[in-house]
C-alpha positions in Angstrom: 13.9 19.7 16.7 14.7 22.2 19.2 17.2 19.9 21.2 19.6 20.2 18.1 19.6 23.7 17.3 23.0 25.1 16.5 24.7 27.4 19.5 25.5 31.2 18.0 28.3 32.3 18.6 29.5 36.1 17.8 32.5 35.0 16.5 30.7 32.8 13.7 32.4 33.8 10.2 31.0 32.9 7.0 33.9 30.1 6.7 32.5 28.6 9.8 28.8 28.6 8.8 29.1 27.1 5.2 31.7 24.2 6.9 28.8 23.6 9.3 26.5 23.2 5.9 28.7 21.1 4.3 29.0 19.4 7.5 25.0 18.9 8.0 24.9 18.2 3.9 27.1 15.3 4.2 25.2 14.0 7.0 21.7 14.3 5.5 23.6 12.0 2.4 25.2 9.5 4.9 21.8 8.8 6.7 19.9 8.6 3.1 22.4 5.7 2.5 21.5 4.4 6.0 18.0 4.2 4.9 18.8 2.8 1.9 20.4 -0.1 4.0 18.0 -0.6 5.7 15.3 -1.1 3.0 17.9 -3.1 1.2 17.2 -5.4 4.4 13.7 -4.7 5.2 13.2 -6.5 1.1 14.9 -9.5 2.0 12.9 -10.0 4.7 10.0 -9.7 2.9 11.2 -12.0 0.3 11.7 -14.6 3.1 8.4 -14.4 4.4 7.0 -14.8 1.0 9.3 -18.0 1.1 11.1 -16.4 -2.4 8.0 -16.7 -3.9 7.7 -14.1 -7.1 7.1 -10.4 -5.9 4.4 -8.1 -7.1 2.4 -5.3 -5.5 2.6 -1.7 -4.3 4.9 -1.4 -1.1 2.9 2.1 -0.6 0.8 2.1 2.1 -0.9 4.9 3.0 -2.0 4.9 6.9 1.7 5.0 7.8 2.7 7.8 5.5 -0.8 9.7 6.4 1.0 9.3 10.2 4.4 10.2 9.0 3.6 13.4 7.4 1.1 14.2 9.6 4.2 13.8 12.3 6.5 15.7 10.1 4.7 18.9 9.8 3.3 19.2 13.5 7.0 19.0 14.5 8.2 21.7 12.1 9.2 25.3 12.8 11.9 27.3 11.5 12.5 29.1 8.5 12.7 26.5 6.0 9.3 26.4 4.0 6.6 24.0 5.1 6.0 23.1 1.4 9.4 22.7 1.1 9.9 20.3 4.3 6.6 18.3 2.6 7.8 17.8 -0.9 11.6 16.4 0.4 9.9 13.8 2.5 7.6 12.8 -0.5 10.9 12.4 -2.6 12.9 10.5 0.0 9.1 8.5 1.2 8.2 7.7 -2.8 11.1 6.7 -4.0 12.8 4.0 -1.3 8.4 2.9 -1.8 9.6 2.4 -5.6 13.0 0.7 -4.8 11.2 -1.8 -2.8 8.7 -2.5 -5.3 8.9 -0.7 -9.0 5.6 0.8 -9.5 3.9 3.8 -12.1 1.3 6.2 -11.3 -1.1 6.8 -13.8 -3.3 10.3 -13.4 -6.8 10.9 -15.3 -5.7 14.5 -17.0 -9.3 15.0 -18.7 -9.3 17.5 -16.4 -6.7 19.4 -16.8 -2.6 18.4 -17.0 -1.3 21.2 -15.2 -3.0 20.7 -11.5 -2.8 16.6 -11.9 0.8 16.6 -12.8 2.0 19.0 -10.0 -0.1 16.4 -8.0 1.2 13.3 -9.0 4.8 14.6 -9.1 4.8 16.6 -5.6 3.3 13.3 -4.0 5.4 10.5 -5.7 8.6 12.5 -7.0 10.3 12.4 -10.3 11.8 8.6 -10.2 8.3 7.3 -10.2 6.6 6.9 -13.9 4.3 9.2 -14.7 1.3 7.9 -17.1 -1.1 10.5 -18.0 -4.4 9.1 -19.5 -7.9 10.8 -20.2 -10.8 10.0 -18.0 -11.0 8.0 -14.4 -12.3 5.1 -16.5 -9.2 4.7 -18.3 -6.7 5.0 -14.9 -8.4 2.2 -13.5 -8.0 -0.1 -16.5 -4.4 0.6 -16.3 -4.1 -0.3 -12.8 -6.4 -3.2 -13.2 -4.2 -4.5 -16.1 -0.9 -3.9 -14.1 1.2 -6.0 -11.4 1.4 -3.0 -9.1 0.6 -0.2 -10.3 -1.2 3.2 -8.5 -4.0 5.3 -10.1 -4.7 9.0 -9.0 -8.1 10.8 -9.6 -10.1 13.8 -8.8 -12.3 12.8 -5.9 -14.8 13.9 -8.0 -13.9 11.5 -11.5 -12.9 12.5 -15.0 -15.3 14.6 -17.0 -17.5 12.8 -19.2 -16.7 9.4 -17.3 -20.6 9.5 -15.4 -20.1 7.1 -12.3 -16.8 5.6 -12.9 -17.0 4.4 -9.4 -19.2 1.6 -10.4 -15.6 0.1 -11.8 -14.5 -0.4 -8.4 -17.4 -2.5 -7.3 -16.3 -6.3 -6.8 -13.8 -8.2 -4.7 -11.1 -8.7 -7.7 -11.7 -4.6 -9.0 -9.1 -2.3 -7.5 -9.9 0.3 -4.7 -9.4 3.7 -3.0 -6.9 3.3 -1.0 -6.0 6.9 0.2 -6.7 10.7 -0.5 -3.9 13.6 -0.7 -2.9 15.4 0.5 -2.5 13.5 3.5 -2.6 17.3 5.3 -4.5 19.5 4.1 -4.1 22.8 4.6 -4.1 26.9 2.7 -2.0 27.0 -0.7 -0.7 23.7 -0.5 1.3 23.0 -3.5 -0.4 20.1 -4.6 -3.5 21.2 -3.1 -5.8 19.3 -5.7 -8.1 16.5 -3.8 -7.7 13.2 -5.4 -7.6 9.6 -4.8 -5.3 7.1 -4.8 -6.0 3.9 -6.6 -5.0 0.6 -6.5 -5.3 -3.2 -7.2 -7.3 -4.7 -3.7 -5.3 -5.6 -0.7 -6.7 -6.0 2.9 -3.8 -3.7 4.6 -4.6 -1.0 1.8 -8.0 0.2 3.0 -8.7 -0.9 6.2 -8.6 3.1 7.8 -10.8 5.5 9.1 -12.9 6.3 6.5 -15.1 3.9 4.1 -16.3 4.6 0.4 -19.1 3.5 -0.8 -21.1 3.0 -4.1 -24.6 2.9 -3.5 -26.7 2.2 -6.3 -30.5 3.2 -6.7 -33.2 1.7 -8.5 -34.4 6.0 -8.9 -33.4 8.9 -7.0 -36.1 9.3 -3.8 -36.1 12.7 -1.8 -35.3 10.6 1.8 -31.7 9.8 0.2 -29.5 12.7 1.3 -31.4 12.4 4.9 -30.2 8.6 5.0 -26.9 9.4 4.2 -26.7 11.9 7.2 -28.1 9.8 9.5 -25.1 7.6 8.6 -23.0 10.0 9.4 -21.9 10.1 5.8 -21.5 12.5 2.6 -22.5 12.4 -1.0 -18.9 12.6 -2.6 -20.7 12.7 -6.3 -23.6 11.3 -8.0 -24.5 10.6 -11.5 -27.3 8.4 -13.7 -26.9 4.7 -14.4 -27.9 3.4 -17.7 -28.1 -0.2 -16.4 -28.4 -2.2 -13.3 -25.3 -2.2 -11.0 -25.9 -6.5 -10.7 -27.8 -8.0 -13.6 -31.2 -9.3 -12.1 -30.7 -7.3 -8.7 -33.4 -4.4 -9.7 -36.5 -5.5 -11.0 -38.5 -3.8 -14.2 -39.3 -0.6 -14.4 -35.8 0.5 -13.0 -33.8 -1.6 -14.8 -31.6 1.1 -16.6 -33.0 4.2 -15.2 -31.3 4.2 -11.7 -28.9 6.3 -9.7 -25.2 5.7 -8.2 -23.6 8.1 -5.3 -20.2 7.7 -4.0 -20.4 8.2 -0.5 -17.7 8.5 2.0 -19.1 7.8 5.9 -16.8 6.0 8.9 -15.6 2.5 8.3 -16.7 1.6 12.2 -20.0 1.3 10.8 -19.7 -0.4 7.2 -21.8 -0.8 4.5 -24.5 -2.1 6.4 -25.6 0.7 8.8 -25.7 2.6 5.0 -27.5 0.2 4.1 -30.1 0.4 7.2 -30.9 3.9 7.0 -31.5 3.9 3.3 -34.1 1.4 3.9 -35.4 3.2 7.0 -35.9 6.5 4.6 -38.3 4.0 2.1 -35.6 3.8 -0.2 -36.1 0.3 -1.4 -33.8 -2.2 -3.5 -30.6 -0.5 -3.0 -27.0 -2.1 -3.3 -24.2 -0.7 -1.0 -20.4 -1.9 -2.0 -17.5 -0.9 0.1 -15.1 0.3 -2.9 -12.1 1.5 0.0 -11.0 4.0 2.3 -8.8 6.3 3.2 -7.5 7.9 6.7 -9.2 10.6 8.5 -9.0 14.1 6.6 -7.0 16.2 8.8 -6.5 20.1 8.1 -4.2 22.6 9.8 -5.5 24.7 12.4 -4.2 28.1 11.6 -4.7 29.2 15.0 -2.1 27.0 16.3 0.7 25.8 13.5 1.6 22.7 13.4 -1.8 21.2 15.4 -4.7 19.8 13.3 -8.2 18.9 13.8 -10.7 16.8 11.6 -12.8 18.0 9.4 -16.3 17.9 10.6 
C-alpha cells in the first residue's frame, strides 16, 4: 500500500536498489514461512476439534478466497501486472489449501486442453495434481469416488455430456461450490468461466448465488418468463431421456422431458423457483438446489480497482 512506499532519493545507486530487492526478497520468504507456521498451527487445531478423528475433505473454501482476491486487487496499483499480482496469490492461497489437506483437481478437457489447463493451473498452481478427463460426466465421478477431491468445468458442461447437471441432484452427490474467476474482468489470463466442484459440505455453498436443476415433464413457452420472475437465468438446457425421480412424472412424459440449470439468488431457494414455474402453468416440475457460488463481480473499467455486480 501507499503507506509503505519506498522514499527516492537522488542519491539512489544501482547497489542501493538491488540491496533493497534482496532486502524486500528475503522478507517476502521470511513471512511465507510465517504463514507456513501458522497453518502448521491452524491443522492442529483442526485436528483437535475433530477430537483426532481421521481427516478427509477439501480445506478450500471459496467465499473467503472470493473476498480475498476480490480485496487483493481493489487495493492494487503500481506497475507490477494485475495478472501477475493474481496468479502469486493463487500459488501462495492453493498451495498452504493443499498442505492442509492434499487434494487433486480434475478438469473436463472435451473441450479443449489448452483454455482448461491454463485454468486449472492459474487458479490452483503447479503443486496441486492435475487430472484431465473427457466430459463433465466423468469429473464428477472422479470427485464422487475421491476423499477430497475438486472438479472444474465449463459452466456450460462437456460436449456431448447432455445435462450432466442431473449428476448433482441428491443430498450424497457432490456440488457447485464456486465459479472462477472469482473477478472477472478484460483478458484475464484464465479468463475461461467454469465451476468448481466438490463432494457436499454445508460451509461450501451456502453464498450468494443458488444453482438449480429444474427438471420438466416438456418444454412450455411460460418457462423462460418464470425463471425471470425469479430473478433467475437459464445457465444451459438440454433433453432428458428419462424421468429425473422414477415415478415423479406421470405417462406421457416419462422420458421425453427437459432439464435447465439455472442460477437465481439463494435468499429465495428452490421454492420461490418452484412458485413461479407453477404460476406460468408449468405443471409437475422438480427444482433441486445442486450449490452456489458468490456473487459475480467484474471490474469497472471506469474506476480500477472498484467492482460492481453483474446485473
Amino acid at each position: 500500500m501507499q503507506n509503505d512506499a519506498l522514499s527516492k532519493t537522488p542519491t539512489d545507486t544501482l547497489g542501493d536498489l538491488r540491496g533493497e530487492i534482496d532486502r524486500i526478497d528475503l522478507s517476502m520468504h521470511r513471512l511465507l514461512m510465517q504463514r507456513g507456521e501458522i497453518i502448521d498451527r491452524l491443522i492442529e487445531v483442526k485436528r483437535a476439534q475433530s477430537c483426532g478423528g481421521p481427516g478427509g475433505g477439501s480445506a478450500f473454501r471459496p467465499d473467503r478466497e472470493a473476498q480475498m482476491m476480490r480485496a487483493l486487487v481493489e487495493r492494487h496499483h503500481g506497475l507490477l501486472p494485475l495478472d501477475a499480482v493474481e496468479g502469486i496469490w493463487r500459488v501462495i492461497v492453493s498451495t498452504f489449501t493443499f498442505v492442509q489437506a492434499p487434494y487433486a483437481v480434475h478438469a473436463d478437457d472435451s473441450g479443449g486442453d489448452a483454455q482448461m489447463r491454463d485454468s486449472a493451473r492459474f487458479h490452483f498452481g503447479f503443486t496441486v495434481p492435475y487430472v484431465p478427463h473427457h466430459g463433465a460426466l466423468a469429473v464428477i465421478d472422479a470427485v464422487s469416488a475421491s476423499l477430497g477431491d475438486l472438479g472444474v468445468l465449463r459452466s456450460a458442461g462437456g460436449s456431448g455430456d447432455g445435462a450432466w447437471w442431473l449428476r448433482l441432484v441428491g443430498d450424497r452427490a457432490p456440488k457447485i461450490i464456486a465459479r472462477l474467476p472469482f473477478v472477472e474482468r478484460p483478458d484475464h489470463p484464465a479468463g475461461l468461466p467454469v465451476f468448481v466442484v466438490a463432494k457436499p459440505a454445508a460451509d461450501f455453498y451456502a453464498q450468494d448465488i443458488g444453482l438449480y436443476s429444474v427438471s420438466l415433464p416438456r418444454w412450455a413457452h411460460g418457462v423462460p418468463a418464470a425463471v425471470a420472475a425469479a430473478e433467475g437465468e437459464i445457465l444451459a438446457s438440454a433433453p432428458i431421456a428419462r424421468p429425473l425421480r422414477t415415478g415423479v412424472l406421470p405417462p406421457p412424459y416419462e422420458g421425453t422431458g427437459h432439464a435447465l440449470l439455472v442460477a437465481a439468488p439463494a435468499r429465495a431457494g428452490a421454492e420461490r423457483l418452484l412458485g413461479e414455474l407453477t404460476a406460468c402453468g408449468v405443471e409437475a416440475a422438480a427444482v433441486d438446489a445442486i450449490g452456489g457460488h458468490a456473487t459475480r463481480f467484474e471490474m469497472n473499467e471506469a474506476r480500477a480497482g472498484v467492482f460492481a455486480p453483474k446485473v
